[in-house]
PDB file with one MODEL, atoms N, CA, C and O in Angstrom:
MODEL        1
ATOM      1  N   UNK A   1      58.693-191.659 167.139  1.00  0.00           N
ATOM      2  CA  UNK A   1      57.726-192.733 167.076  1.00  0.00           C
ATOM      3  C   UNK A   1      56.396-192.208 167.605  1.00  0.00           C
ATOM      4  O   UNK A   1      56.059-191.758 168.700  1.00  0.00           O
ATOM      5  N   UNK A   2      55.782-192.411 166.503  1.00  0.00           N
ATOM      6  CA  UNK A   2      54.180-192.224 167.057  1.00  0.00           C
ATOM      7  C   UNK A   2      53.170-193.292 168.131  1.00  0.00           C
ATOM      8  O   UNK A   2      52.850-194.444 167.837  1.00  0.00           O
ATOM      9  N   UNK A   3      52.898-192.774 169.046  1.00  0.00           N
ATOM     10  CA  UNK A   3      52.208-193.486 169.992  1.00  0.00           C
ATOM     11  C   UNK A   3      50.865-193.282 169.776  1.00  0.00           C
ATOM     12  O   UNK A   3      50.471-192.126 169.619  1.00  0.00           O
ATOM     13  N   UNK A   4      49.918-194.412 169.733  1.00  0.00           N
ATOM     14  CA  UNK A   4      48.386-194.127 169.645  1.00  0.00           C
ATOM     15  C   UNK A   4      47.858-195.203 170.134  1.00  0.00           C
ATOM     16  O   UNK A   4      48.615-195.999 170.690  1.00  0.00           O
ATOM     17  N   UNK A   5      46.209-195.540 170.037  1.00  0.00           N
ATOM     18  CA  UNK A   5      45.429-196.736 170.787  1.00  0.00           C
ATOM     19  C   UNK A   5      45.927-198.203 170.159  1.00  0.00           C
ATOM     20  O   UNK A   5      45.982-199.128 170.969  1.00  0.00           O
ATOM     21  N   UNK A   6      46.199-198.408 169.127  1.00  0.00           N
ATOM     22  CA  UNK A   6      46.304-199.344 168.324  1.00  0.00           C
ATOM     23  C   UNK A   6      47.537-199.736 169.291  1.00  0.00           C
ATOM     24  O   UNK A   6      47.457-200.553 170.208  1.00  0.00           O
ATOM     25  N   UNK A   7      48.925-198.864 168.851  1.00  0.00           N
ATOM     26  CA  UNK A   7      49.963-199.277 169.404  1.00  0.00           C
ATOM     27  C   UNK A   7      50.121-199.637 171.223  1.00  0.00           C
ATOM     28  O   UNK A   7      50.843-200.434 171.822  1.00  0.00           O
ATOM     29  N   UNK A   8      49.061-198.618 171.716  1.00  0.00           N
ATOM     30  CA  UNK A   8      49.267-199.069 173.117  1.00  0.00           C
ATOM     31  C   UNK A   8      48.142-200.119 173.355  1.00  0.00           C
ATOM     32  O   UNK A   8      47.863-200.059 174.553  1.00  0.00           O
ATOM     33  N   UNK A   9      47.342-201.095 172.705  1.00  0.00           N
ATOM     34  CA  UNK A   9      46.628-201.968 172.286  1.00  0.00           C
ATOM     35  C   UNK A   9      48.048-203.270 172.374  1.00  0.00           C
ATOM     36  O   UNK A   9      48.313-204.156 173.187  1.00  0.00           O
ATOM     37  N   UNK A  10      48.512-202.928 171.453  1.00  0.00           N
ATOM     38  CA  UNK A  10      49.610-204.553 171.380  1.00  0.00           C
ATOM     39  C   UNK A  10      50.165-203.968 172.222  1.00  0.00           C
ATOM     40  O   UNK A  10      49.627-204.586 173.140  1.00  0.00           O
ATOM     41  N   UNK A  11      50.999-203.071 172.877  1.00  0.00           N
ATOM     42  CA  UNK A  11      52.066-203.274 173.907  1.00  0.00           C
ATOM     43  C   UNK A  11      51.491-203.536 175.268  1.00  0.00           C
ATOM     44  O   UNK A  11      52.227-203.564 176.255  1.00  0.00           O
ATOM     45  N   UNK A  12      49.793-203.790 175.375  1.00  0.00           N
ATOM     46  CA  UNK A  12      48.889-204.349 176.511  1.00  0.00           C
ATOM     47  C   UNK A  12      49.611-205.942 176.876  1.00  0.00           C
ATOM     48  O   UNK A  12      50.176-206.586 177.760  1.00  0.00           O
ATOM     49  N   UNK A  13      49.002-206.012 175.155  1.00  0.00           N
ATOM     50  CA  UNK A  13      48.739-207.550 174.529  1.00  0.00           C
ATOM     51  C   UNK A  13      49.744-208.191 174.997  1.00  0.00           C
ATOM     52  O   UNK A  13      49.514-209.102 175.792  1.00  0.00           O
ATOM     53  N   UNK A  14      51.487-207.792 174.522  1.00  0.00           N
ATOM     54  CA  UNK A  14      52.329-208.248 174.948  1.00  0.00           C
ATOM     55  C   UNK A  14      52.736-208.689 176.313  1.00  0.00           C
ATOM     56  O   UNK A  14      53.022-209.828 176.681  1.00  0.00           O
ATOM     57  N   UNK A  15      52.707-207.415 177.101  1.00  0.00           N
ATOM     58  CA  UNK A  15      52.826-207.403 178.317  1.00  0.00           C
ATOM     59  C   UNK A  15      51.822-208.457 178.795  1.00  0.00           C
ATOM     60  O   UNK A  15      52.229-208.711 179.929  1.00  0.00           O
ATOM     61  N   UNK A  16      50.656-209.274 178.555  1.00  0.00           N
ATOM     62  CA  UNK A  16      49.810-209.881 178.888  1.00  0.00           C
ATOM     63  C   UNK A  16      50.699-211.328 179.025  1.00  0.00           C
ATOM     64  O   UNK A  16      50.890-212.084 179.977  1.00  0.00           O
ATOM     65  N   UNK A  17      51.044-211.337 177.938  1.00  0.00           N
ATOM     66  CA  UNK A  17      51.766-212.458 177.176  1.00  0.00           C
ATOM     67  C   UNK A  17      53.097-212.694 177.893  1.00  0.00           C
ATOM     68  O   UNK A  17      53.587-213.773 178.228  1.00  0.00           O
ATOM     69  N   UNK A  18      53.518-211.615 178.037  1.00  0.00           N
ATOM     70  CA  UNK A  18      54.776-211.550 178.962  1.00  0.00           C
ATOM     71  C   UNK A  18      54.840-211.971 180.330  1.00  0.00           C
ATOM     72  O   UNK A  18      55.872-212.338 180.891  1.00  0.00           O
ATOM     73  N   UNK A  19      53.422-211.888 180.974  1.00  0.00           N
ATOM     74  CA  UNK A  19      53.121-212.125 182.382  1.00  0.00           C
ATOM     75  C   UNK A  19      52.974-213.609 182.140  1.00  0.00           C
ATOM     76  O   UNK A  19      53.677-214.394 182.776  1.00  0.00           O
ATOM     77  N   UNK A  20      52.137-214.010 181.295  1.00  0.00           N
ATOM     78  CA  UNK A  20      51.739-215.486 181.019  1.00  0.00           C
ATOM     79  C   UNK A  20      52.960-216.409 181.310  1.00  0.00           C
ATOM     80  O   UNK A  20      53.048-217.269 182.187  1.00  0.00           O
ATOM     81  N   UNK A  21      54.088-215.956 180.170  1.00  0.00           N
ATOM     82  CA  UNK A  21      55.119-216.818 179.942  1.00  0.00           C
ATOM     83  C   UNK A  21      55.653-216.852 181.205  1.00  0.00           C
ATOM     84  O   UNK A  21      55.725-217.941 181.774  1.00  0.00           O
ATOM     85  N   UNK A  22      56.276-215.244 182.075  1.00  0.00           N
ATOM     86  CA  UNK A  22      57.136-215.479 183.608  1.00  0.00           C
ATOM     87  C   UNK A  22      56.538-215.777 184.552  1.00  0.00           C
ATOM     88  O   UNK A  22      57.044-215.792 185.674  1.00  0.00           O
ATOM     89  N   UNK A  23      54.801-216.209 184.193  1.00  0.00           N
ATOM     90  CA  UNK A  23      54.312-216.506 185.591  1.00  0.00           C
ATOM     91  C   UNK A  23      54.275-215.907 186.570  1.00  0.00           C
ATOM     92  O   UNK A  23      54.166-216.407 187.690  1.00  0.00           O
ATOM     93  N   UNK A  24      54.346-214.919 186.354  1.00  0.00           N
ATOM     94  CA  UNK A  24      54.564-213.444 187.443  1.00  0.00           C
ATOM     95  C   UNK A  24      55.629-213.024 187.979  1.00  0.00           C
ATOM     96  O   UNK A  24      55.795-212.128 188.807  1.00  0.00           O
ATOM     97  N   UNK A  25      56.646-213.986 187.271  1.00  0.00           N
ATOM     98  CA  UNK A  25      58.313-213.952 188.128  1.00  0.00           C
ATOM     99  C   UNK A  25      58.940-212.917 187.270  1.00  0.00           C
ATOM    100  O   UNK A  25      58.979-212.943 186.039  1.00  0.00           O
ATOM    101  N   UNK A  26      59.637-211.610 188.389  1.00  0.00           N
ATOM    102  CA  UNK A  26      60.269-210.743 187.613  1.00  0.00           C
ATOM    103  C   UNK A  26      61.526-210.912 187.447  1.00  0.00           C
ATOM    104  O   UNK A  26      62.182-210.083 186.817  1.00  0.00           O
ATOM    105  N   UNK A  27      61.965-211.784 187.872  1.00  0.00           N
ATOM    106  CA  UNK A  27      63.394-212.474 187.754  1.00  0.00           C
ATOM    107  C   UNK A  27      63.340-213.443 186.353  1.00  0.00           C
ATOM    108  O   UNK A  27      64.386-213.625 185.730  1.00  0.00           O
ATOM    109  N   UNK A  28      62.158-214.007 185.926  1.00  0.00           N
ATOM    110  CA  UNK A  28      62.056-215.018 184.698  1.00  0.00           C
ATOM    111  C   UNK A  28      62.813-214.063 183.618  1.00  0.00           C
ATOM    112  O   UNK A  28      62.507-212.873 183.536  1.00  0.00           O
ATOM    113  N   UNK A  29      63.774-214.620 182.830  1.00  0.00           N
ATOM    114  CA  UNK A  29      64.023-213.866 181.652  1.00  0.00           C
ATOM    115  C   UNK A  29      63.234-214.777 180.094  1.00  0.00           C
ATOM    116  O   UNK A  29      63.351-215.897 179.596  1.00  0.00           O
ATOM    117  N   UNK A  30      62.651-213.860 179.870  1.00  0.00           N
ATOM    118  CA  UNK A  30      61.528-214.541 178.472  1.00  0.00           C
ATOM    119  C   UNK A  30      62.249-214.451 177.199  1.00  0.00           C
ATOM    120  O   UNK A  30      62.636-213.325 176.885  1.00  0.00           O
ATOM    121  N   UNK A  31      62.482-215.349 176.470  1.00  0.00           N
ATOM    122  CA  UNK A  31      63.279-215.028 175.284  1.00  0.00           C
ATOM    123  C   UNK A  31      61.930-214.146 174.378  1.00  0.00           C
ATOM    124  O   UNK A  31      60.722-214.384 174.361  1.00  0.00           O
ATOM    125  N   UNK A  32      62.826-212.953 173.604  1.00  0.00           N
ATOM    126  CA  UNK A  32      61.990-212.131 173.010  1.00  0.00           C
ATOM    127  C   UNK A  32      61.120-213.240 171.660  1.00  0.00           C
ATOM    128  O   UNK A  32      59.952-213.323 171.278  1.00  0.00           O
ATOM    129  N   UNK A  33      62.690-214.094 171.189  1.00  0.00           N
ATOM    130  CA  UNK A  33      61.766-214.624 169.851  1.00  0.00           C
ATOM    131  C   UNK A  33      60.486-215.598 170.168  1.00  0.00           C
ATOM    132  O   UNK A  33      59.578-215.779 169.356  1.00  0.00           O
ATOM    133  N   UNK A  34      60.543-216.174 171.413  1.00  0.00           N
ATOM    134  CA  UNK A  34      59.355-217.230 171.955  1.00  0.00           C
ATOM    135  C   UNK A  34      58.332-216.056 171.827  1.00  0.00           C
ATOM    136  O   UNK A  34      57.536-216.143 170.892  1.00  0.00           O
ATOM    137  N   UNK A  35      58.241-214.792 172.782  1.00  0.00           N
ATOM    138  CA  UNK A  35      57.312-214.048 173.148  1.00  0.00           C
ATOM    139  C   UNK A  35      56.952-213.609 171.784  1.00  0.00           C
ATOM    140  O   UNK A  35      55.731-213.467 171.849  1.00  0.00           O
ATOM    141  N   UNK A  36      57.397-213.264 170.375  1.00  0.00           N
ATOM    142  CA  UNK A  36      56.564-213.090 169.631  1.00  0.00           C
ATOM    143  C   UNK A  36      56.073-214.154 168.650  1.00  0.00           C
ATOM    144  O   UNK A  36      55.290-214.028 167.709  1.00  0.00           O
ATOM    145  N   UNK A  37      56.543-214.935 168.975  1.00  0.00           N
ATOM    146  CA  UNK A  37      55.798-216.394 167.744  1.00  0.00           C
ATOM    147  C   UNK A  37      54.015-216.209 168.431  1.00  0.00           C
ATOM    148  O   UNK A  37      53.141-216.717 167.729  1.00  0.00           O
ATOM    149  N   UNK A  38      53.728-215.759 169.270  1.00  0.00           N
ATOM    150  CA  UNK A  38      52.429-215.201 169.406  1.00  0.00           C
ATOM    151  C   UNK A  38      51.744-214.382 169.022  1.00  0.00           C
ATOM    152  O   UNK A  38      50.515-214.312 169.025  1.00  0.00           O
ATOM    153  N   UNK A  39      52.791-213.438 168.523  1.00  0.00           N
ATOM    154  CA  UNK A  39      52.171-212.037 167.732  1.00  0.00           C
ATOM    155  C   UNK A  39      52.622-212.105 165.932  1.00  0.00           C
ATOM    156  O   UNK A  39      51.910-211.846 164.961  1.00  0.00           O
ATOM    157  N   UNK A  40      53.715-212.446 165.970  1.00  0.00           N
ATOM    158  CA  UNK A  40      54.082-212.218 164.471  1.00  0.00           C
ATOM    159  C   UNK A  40      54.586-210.673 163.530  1.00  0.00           C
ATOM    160  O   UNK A  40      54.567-210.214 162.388  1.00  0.00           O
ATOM    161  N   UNK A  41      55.049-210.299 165.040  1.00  0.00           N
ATOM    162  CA  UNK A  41      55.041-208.679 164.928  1.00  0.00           C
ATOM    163  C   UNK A  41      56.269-208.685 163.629  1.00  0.00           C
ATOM    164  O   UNK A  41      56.511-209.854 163.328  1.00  0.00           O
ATOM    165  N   UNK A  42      56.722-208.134 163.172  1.00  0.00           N
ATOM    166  CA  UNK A  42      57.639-207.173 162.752  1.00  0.00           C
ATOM    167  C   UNK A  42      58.646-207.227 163.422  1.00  0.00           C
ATOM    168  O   UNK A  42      58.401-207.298 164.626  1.00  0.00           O
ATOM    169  N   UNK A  43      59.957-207.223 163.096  1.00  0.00           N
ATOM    170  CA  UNK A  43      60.571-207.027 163.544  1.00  0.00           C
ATOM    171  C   UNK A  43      61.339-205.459 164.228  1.00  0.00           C
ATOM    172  O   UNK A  43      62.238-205.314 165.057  1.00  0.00           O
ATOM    173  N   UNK A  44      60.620-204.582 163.548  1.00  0.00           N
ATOM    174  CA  UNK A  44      61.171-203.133 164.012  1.00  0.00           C
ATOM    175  C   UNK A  44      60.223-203.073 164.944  1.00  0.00           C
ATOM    176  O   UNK A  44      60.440-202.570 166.047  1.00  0.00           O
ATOM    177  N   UNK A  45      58.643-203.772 164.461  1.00  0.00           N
ATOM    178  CA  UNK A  45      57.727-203.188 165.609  1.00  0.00           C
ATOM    179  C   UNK A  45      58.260-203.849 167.199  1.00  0.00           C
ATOM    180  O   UNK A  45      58.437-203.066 168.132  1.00  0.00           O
ATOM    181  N   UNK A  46      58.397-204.774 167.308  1.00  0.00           N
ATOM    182  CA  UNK A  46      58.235-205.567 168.226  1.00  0.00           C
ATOM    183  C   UNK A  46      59.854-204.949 169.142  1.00  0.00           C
ATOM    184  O   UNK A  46      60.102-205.245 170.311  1.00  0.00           O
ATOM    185  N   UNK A  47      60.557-204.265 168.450  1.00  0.00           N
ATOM    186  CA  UNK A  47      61.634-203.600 168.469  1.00  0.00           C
ATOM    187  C   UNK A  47      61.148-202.418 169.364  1.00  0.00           C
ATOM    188  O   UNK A  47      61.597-202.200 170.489  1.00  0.00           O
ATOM    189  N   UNK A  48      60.021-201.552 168.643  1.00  0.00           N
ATOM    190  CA  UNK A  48      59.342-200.120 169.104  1.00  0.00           C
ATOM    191  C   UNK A  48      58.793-200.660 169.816  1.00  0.00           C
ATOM    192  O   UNK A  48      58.988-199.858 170.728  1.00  0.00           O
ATOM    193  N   UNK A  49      57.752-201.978 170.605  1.00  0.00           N
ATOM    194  CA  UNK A  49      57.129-201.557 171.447  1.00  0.00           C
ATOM    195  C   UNK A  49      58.204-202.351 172.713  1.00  0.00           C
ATOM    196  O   UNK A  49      57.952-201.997 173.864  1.00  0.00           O
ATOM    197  N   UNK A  50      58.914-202.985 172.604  1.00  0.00           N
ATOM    198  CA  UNK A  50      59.588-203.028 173.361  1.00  0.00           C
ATOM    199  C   UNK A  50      60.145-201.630 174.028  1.00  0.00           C
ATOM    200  O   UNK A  50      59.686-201.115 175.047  1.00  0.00           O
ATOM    201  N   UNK A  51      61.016-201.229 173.392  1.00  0.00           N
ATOM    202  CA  UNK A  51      61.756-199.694 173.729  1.00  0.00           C
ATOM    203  C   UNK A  51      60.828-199.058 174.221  1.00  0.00           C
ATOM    204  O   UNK A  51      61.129-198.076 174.901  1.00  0.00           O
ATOM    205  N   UNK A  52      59.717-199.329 174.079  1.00  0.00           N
ATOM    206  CA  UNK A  52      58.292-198.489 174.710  1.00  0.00           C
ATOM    207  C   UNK A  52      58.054-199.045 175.838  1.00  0.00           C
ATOM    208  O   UNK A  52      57.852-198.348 176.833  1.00  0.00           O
ATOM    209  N   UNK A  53      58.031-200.674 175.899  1.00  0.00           N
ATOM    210  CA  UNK A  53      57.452-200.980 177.718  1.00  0.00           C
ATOM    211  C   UNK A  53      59.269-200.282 178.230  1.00  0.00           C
ATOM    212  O   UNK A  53      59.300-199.232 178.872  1.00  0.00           O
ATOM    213  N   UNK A  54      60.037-200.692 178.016  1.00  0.00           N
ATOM    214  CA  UNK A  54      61.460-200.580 178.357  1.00  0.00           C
ATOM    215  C   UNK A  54      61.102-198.872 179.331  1.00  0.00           C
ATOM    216  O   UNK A  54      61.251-198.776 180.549  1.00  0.00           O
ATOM    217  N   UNK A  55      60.733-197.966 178.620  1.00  0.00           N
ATOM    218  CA  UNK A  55      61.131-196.858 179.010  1.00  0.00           C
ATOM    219  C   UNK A  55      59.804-196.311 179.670  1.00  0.00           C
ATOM    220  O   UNK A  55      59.797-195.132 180.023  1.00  0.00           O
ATOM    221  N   UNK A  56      58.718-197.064 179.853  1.00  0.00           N
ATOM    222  CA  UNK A  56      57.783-196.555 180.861  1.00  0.00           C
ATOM    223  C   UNK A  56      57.890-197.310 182.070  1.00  0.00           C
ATOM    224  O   UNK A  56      57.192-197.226 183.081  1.00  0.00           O
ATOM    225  N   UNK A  57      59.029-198.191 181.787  1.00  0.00           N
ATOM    226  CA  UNK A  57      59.341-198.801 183.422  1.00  0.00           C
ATOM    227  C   UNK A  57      58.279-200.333 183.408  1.00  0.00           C
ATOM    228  O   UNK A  57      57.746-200.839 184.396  1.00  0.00           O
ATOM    229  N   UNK A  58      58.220-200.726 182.254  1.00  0.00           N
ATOM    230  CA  UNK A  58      57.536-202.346 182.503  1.00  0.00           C
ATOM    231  C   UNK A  58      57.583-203.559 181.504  1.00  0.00           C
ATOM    232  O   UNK A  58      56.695-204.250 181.004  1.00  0.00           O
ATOM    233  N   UNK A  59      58.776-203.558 181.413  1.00  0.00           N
ATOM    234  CA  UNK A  59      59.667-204.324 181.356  1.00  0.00           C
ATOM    235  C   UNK A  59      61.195-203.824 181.058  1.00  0.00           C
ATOM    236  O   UNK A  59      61.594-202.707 180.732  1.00  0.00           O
ATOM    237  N   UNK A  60      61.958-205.119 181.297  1.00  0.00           N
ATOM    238  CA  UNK A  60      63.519-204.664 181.776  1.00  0.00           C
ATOM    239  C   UNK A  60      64.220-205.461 180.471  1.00  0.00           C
ATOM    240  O   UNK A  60      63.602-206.513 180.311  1.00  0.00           O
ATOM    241  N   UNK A  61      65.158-205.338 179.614  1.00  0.00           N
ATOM    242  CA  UNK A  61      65.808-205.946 178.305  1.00  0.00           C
ATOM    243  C   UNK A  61      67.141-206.151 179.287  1.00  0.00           C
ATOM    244  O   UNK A  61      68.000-205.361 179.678  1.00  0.00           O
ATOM    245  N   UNK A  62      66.887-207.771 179.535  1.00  0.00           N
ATOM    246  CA  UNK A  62      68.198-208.453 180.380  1.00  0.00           C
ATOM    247  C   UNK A  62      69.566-208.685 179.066  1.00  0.00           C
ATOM    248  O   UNK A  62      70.740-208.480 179.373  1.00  0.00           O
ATOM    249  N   UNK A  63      69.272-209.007 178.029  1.00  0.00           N
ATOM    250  CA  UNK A  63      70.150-209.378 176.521  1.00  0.00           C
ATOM    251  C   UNK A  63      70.074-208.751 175.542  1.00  0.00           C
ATOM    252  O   UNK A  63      68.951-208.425 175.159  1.00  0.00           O
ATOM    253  N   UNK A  64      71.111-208.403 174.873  1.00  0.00           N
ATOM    254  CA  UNK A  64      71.037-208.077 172.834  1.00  0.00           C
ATOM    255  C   UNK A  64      71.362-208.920 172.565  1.00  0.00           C
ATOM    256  O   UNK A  64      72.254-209.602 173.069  1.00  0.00           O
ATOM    257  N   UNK A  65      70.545-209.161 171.448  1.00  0.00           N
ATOM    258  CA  UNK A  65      71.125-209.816 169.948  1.00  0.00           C
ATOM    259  C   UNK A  65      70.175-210.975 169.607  1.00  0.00           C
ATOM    260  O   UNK A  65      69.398-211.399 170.462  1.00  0.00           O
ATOM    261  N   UNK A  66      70.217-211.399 168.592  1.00  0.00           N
ATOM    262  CA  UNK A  66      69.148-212.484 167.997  1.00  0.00           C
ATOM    263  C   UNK A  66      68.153-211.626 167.040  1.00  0.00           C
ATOM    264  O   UNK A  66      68.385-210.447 166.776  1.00  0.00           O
ATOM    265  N   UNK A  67      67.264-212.182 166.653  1.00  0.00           N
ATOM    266  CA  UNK A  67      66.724-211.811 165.300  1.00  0.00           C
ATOM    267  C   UNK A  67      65.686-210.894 165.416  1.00  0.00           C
ATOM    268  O   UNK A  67      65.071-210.655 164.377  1.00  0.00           O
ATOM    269  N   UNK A  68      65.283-210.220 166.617  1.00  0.00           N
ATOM    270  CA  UNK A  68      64.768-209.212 167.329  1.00  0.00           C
ATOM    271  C   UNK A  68      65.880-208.276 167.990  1.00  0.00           C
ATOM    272  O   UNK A  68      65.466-207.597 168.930  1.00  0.00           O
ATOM    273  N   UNK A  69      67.066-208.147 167.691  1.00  0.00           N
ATOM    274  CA  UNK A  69      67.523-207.202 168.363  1.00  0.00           C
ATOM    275  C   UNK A  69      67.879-207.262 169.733  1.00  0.00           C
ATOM    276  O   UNK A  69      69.049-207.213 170.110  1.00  0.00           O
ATOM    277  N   UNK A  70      66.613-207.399 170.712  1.00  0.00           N
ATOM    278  CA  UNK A  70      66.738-208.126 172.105  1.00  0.00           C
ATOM    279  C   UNK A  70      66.876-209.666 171.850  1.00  0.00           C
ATOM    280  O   UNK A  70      66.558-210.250 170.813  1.00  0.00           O
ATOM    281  N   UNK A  71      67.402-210.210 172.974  1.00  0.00           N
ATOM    282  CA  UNK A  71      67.341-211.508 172.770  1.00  0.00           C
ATOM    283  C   UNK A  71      66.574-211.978 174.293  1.00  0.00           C
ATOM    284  O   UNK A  71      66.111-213.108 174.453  1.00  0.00           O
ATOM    285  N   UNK A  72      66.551-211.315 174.948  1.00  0.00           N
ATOM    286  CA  UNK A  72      65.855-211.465 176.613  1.00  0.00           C
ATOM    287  C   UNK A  72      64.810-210.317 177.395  1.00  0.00           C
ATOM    288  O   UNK A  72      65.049-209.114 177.502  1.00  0.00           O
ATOM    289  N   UNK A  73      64.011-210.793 177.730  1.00  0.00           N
ATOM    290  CA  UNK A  73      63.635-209.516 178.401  1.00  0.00           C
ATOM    291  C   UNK A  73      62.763-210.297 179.876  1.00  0.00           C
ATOM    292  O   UNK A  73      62.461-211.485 179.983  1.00  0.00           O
ATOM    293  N   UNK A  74      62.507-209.138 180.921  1.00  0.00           N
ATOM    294  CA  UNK A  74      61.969-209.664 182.016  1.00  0.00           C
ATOM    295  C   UNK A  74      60.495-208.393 182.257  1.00  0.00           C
ATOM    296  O   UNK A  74      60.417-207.273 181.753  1.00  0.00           O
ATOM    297  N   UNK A  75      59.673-208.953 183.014  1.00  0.00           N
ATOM    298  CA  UNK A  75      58.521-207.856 183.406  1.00  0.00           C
ATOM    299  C   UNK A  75      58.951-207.279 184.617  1.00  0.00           C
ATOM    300  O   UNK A  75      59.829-207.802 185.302  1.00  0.00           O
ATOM    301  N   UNK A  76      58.381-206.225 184.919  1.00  0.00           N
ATOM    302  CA  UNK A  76      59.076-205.524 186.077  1.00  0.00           C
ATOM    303  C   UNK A  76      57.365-205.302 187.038  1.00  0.00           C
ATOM    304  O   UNK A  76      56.343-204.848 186.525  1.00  0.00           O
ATOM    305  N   UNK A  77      57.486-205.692 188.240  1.00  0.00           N
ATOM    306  CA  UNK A  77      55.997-205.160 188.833  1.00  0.00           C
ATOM    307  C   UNK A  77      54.698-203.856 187.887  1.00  0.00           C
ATOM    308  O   UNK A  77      53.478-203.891 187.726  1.00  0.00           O
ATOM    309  N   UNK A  78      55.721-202.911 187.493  1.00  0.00           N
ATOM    310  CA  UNK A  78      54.713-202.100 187.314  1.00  0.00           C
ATOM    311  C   UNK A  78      54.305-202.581 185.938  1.00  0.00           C
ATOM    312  O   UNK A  78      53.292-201.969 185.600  1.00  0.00           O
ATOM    313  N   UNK A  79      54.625-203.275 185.192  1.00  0.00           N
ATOM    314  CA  UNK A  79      54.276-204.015 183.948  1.00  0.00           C
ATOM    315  C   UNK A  79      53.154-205.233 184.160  1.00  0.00           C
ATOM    316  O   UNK A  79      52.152-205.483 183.490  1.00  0.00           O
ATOM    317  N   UNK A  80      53.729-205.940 185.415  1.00  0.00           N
ATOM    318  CA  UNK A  80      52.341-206.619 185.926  1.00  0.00           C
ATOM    319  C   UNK A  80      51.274-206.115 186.211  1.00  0.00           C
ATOM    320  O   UNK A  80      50.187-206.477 185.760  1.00  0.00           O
ATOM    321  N   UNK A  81      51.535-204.905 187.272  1.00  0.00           N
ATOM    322  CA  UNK A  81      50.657-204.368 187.146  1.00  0.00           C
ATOM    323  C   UNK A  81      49.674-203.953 185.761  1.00  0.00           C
ATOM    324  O   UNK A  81      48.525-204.310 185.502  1.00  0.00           O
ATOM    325  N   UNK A  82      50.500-203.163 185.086  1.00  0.00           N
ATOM    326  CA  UNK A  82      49.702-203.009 184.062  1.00  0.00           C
ATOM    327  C   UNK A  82      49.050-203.889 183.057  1.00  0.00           C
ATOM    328  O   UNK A  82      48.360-203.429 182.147  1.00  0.00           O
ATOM    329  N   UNK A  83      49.278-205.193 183.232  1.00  0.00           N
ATOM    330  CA  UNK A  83      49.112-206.396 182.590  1.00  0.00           C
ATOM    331  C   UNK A  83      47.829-206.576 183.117  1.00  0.00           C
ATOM    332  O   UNK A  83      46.887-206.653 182.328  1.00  0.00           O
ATOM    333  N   UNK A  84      47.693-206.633 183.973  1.00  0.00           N
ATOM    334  CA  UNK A  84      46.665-206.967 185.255  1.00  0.00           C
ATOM    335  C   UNK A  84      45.428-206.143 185.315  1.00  0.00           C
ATOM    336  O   UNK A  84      44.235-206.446 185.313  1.00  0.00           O
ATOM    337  N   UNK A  85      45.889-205.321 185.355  1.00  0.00           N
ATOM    338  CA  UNK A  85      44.815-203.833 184.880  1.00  0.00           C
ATOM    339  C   UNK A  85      43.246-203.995 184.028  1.00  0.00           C
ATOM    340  O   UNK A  85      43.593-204.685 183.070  1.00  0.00           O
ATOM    341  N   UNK A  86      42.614-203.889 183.955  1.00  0.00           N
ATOM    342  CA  UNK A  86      41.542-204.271 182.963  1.00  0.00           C
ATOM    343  C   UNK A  86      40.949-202.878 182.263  1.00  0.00           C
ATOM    344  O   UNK A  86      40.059-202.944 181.416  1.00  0.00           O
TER     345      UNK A  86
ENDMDL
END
C-alpha cells in the first residue's frame, strides 16, 4: 500500500472524526459504519486507512465483521494526540 499526502490527509480527517464521536474517551468503542457515513469512503479504503491508524499506534480495532470488515474501533492517546495536532 502506497502511502502519500492525500492518504495521510483522510486518515487526519478520520482520526478527527474519531475524536469527535469518543469525546476523547479511549475506552468509547465507535462503530466503524457510523464513523464513515461521514466520509463515504470505500470500503477497502476505509479498510487501508484503518490498518494504517491500527499500526502506527492510533487507533485500536476492538471488533470484526460488518460491512467494513471492522465493526468497532477505539482512539488510543497517541491518535488524539495526533488528532489534536494542527
Amino acid at each position: 500500500m502506497l502511502i502519500g499526502g492525500d492518504f495521510n490527509k483522510k486518515g487526519k480527517k478520520l482520526l478527527q472524526k474519531l475524536l469527535e464521536l469518543s469525546e476523547g474517551e479511549t475506552e468509547a468503542q465507535i462503530s466503524v459504519e457510523a464513523l464513515n457515513e461521514a466520509f463515504k469512503h470505500e470500503r477497502k479504503e476505509i479498510r487501508n486507512l484503518l490498518e494504517y491508524l491500527e499500526s502506527t499506534g492510533c487507533v485500536k480495532i476492538n471488533t470484526i465483521g460488518g460491512p467494513f470488515l471492522y465493526g468497532h474501533i477505539s482512539i488510543t492517546e497517541k491518535g488524539i494526540y495526533k488528532a489534536s495536532k494542527k
